[in-house]
N, C-alpha and C positions, 0 to 999 in steps of 0.2 A: 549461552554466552559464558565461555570462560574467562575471557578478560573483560575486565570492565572495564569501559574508557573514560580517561579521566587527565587532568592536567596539571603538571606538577609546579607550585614557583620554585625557580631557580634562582632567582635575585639577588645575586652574592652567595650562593648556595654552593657547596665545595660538593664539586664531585671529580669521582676517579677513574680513569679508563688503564686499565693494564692491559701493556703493548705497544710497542712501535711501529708496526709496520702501516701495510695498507687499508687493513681492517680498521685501525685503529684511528686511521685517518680521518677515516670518512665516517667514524663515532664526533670526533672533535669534532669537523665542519659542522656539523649540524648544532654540536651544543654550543659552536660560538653564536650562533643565530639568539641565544641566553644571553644571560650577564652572568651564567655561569663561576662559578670560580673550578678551574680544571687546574688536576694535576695527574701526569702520566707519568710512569711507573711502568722504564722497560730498558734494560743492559743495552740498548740501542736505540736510536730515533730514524726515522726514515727522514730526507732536508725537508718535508715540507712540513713535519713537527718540529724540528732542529729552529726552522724558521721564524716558527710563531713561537717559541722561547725566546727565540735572540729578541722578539719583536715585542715580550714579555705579556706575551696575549694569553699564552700557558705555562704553568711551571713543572717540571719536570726532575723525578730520580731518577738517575741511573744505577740502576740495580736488581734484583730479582724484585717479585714481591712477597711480602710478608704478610701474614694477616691481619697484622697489627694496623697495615694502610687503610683497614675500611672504615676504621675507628671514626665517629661523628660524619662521616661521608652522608649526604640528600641522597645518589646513585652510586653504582658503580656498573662499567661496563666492562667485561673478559675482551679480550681484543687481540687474543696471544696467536691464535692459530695453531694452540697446538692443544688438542683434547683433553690432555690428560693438565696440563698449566691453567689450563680455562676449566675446568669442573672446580680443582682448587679452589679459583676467584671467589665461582661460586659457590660453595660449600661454606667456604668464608664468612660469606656476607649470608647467606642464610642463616648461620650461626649466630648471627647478631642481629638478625632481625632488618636488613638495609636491601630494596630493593637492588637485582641485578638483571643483566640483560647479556647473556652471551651471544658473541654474532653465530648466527647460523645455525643454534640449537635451541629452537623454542622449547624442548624436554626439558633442558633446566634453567630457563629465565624465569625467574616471578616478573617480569613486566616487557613489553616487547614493544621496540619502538617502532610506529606507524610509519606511514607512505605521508608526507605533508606537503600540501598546498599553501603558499607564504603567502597572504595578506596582511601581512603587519597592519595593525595589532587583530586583523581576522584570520585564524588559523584552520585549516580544514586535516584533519586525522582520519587514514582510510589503514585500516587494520585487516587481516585476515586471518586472527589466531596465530599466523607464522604458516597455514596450511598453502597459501600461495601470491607469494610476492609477485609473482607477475601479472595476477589481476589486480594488486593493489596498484598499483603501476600504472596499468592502462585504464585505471576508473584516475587516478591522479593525473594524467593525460586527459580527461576531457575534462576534470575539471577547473587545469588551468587554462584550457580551452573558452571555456563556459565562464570564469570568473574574472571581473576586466580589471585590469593591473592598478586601476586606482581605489580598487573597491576597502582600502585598507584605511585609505583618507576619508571615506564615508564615515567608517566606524568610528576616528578618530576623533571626527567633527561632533556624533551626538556623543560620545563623553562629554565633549567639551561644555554641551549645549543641557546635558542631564540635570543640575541644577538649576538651572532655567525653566526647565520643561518642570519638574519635580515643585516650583514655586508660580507657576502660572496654572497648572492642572494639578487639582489634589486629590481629586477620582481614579485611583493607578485603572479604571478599566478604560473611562476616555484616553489615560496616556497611552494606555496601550496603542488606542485607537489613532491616538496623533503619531506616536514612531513609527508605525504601517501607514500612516500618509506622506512621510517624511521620508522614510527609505523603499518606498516604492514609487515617487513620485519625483514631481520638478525640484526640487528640492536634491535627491540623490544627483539627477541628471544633472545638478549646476556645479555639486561639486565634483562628480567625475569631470566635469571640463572646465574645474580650474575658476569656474567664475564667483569669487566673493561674494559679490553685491546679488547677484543674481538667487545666491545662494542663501543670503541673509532674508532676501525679501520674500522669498518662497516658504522660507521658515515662519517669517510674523505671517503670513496669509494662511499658513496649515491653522497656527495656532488662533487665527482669530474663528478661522471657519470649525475649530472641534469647539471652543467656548459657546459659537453661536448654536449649535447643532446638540447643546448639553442636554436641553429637555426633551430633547425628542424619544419618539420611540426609537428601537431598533429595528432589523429587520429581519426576515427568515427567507433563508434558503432551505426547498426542496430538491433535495441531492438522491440521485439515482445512483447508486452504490457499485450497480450490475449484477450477475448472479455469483459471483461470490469472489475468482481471483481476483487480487488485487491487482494485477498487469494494467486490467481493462480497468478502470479507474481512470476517469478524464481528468486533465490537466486542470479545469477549471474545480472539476470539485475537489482536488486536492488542495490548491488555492482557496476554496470556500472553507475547507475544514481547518485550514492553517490559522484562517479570522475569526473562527467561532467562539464566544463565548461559552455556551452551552449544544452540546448534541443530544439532539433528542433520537433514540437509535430503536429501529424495529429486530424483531427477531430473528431476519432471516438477511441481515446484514453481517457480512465475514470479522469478526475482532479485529484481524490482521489491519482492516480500515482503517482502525480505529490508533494505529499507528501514526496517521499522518494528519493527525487533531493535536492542537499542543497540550502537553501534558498537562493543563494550570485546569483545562475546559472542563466543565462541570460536564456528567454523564447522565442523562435520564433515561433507562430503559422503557419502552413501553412493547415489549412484544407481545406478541396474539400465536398464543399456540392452539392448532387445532385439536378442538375438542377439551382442550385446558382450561388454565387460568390466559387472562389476557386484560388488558388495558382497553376501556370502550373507546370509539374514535370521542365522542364526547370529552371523554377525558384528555385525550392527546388537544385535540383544538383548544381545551382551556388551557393544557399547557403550556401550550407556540403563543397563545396569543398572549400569558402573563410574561412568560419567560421576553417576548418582545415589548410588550408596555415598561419593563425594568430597563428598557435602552439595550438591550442584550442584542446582538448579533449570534443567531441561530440556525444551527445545522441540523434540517432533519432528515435523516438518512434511512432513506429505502431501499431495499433487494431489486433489481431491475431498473427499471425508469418509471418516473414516479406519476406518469401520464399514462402507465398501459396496467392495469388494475392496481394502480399505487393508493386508491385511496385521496386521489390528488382533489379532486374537484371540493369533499367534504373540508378537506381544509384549507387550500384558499377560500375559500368561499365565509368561512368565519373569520378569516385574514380579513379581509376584503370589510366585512362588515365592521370589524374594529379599525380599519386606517392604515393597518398595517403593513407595508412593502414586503412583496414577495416575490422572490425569482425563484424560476425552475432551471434547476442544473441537471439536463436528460444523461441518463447509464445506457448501459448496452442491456436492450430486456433479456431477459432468459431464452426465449424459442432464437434469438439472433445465436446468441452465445451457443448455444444448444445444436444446434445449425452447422457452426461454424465450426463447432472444435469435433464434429461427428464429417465435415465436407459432405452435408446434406444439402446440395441447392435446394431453398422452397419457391425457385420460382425458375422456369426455363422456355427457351422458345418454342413453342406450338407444344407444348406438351401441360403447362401450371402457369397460366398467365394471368393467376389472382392469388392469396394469397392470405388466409382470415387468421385474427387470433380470439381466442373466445374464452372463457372462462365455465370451468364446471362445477363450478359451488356459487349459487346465491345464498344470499341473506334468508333469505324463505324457504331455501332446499329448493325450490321447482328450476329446474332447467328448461328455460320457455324457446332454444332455439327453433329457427328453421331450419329442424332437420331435414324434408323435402329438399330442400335447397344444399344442403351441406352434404346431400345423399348421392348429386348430381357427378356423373363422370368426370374427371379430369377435375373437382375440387379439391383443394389442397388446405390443410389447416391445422393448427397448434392449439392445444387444449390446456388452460394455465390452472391447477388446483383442481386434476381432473382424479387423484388416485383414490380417493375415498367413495367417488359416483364414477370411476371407469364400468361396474356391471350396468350401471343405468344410462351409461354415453352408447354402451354396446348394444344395448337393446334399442335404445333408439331410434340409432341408425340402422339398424336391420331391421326393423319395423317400416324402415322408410326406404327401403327394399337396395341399400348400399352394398354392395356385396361383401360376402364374407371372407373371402381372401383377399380384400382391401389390407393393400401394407400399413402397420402403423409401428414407429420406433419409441420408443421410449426411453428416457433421458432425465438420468437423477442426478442431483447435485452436480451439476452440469455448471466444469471448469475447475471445481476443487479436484485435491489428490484421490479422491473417494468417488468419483464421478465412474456412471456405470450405462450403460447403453443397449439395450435388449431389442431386439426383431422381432415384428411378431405379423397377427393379420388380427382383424375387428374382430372376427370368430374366436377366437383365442385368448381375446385380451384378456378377459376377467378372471380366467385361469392363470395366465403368467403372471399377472400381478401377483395372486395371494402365493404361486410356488414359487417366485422369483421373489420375494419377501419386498418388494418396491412400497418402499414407507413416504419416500418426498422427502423434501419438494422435487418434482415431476414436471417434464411438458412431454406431452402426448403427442406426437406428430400423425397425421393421420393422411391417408393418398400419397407420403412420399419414400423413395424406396429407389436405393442407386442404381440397380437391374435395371427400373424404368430409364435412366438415364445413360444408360451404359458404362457406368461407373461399378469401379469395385467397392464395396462397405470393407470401412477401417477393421484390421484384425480384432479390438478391443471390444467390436459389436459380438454381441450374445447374442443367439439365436432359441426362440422356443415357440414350436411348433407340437399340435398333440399326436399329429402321427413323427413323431418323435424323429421331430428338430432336423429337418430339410431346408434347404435356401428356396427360395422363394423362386426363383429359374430353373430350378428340379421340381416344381411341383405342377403335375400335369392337373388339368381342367376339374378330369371326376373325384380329385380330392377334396374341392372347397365350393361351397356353393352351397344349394339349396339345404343338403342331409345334413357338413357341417352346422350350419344355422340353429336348426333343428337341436341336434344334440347338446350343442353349449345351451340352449338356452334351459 
């Protein structure tokens, strides 16, 4: 971020725009939106600054400028139109330390006015460095779209109401908790349509229901996070993380997330690295459950969704025994994401009409599947925490006579920038891992493979193979089988 956004008062605040024309114009409109005090500074005025003089809204020399104009100036804007008069301006005003803004050379503005969205007194600033005014534009396009024209009399009303609120609630976390009932609620909706009474009465009913509601505990939301971009983030757990008090965050959740938690939210990491240091689930349960007994409104955030090896059952379940409300806000798991961003169907007609996800690391190290069964033609399945026990997934299943040139993809960091996708067959596997350096987190896709589908694999798949790295539709019968088998193991 080179600009920092940020909001200036203007409030009788003298600033200077050098120029007349039409650049200079469309400087003013926008600082009359202030109470600005403007003075322009240019050998001619176009009438629709001529205008706003006679009308004494701005005042105006006629004359070159001088550098002496930027003297006690809050701003100043170049507006001349001509390069070599507008570098002046600002040369000027950097010499003196006074922010300036030239139109149409972010190279030498220190500060650059935004794209704005007008909700008086709620203002929305969409910036792009100056790299492209035209997507600030079309994101300011849906957001007057998106933001309803009375949403500025909302704002206006809880100033009005702040020390009211401020002298009936002296817990600023319940207040908190009453202005997120009050401007998401019937309360907002009375006064977008104008209704007073309707408006007043919604208000005494928030604020009687957060008094009554003061002792209580809080609550916890499990939030599936996804496998890592941020895109795939659901609307609801956005909205959960916006409420939260405290986030309690695992390790293999993206930071970027951690974005759209308000800045005030206390952070508890508990992550579990393999083979590391890590946080006991013991420990995280007595976390959620203090951190909710303090009345806190909590966000625990998982990798995936927090019901397909999230860990989910051990902690509701200690929820549950202390009282404590809890919702599950479901992510997109990893082998979907995984799937998805590879266009690997795992499931098609008459060829994969089931569909397993399993897990390759127990608590105990034993891997107790039904291989037999996972061994069986036409089975398809995703292997979650399989990279550390892939030599021991691979023995197993050839033990359980699965064939060796069974396709299997693999799939790291699956949706980040770093996400990586390798081909391979079960014969194979435990060598591509260790030469294709596959660290995790990993989902193992096993029986699926786009040739069977008649589909082509995305250019980004890697292929490794030990008779060195053929597709999987080039490879005749007497390559993979029995001898393969045999020699991996």
């Amino acid at each position: 971020m080179k600009y920092f956004p940020i909001y200036v008062d203007l409030d009788r605040q003298p600033v200077l725009v050098v120029g007349g024309g039409e650049q200079a114009a469309q400087k003013v409109r926008l600082l009359l939106k202030t109470t600005a005090d403007i003075t322009v500074v240019a050998e001619a005025l176009e009438p629709e600054l001529e205008k706003l003089v006679l009308d004494e809204r701005i005042q105006a020399e006629r004359r070159n400028f001088h550098p002496s104009d930027i003297e006690a100036k809050r701003l100043v804007y170049a507006a001349t139109g001509d390069e070599g008069a507008d570098r002046a301006v600002a040369d000027a005003a950097r010499a003196r330390n006074v922010p300036v803004n030239v139109v149409d050379r972010p190279d030498v503005c220190s500060f650059i006015t935004p794209a704005i969205v007008d909700r008086d007194p709620v203002t929305v600033a969409i910036g792009t460095e100056g790299a492209a005014p035209v997507l600030a534009r079309e994101i300011k396009t849906r957001l007057e779209r998106d933001l309803p024209d009375g949403l500025g009399r909302v704002a206006d009303r809880a100033q009005r109401l702040r020390a009211r609120v401020a002298q009936e609630i002296g817990d600023g976390r319940l207040r908190r908790h009453l202005w997120e009932r009050l401007l998401k609620g019937r309360f907002r909706e009375r006064v977008l349509a104008s209704d007073e009474a309707g408006a007043r009465q919604a208000f005494e009913m928030e604020v009687h229901a957060v008094k009554r509601d003061a002792g209580r505990a809080g609550h916890v939301a499990l939030i599936g996070c996804g496998p890592g971009d941020p895109d795939l983030l659901t609307l609801r757990a956005q909205q959960r993380l916006q409420e939260a008090d405290v986030l309690v965050v695992d390790r293999l959740v993206n930071p970027r997330i951690l974005e759209f938690a308000r800045r005030d939210a206390e952070r508890i990491f508990v992550g579990k690295t393999p083979g590391g240091p890590a946080t006991s689930q013991d420990e995280i349960n007595r976390i959620l459950v203090h951190e909710a007994e303090a009345g806190k409104t909590v966000a625990r955030l998982k990798g995936g969704d927090p019901l397909i090896f999230g860990r989910a059952v051990e902690e509701m379940s200690a929820l549950q025994q202390a009282g404590i409300a809890c919702e599950i806000v479901p992510g997109i798991t990893a082998a979907h994401a995984s799937a998805a961003s590879l266009a690997l169907p795992v499931t098609s007609r008459g060829l994969h009409r089931k569909f397993s996800v399993l897990t390759g690391a127990t608590a105990d190290g034993v891997l107790d599947h039904d291989w037999s069964a996972l061994a069986r033609s036409g089975e398809a399945f995703a292997i979650y925490m399989g990279v550390r026990t892939a030599p021991e997934i691979r023995r197993r299943l050839l033990d359980a006579d699965m064939a060796a040139d069974t396709p299997v993809v693999v799939v790291e960091n699956a949706t980040l920038p770093n996400e990586r996708a390798i081909a391979t067959n079960l014969g194979d596997l435990a060598v591509c891992m260790i030469r294709k350096g596959v660290r995790g987190p990993a989902i193992l896709f096993v029986g699926l493979d786009w040739t069977d589908l008649g589909l082509a694999a995305p250019n980004k798949v890697e292929r490794f193979f030990r008779e060195n790295i053929v597709p999987f539709e080039q490879r005749s019968d007497a390559s993979t089988g029995t001898d393969q088998k045999e020699a991996v193991g």
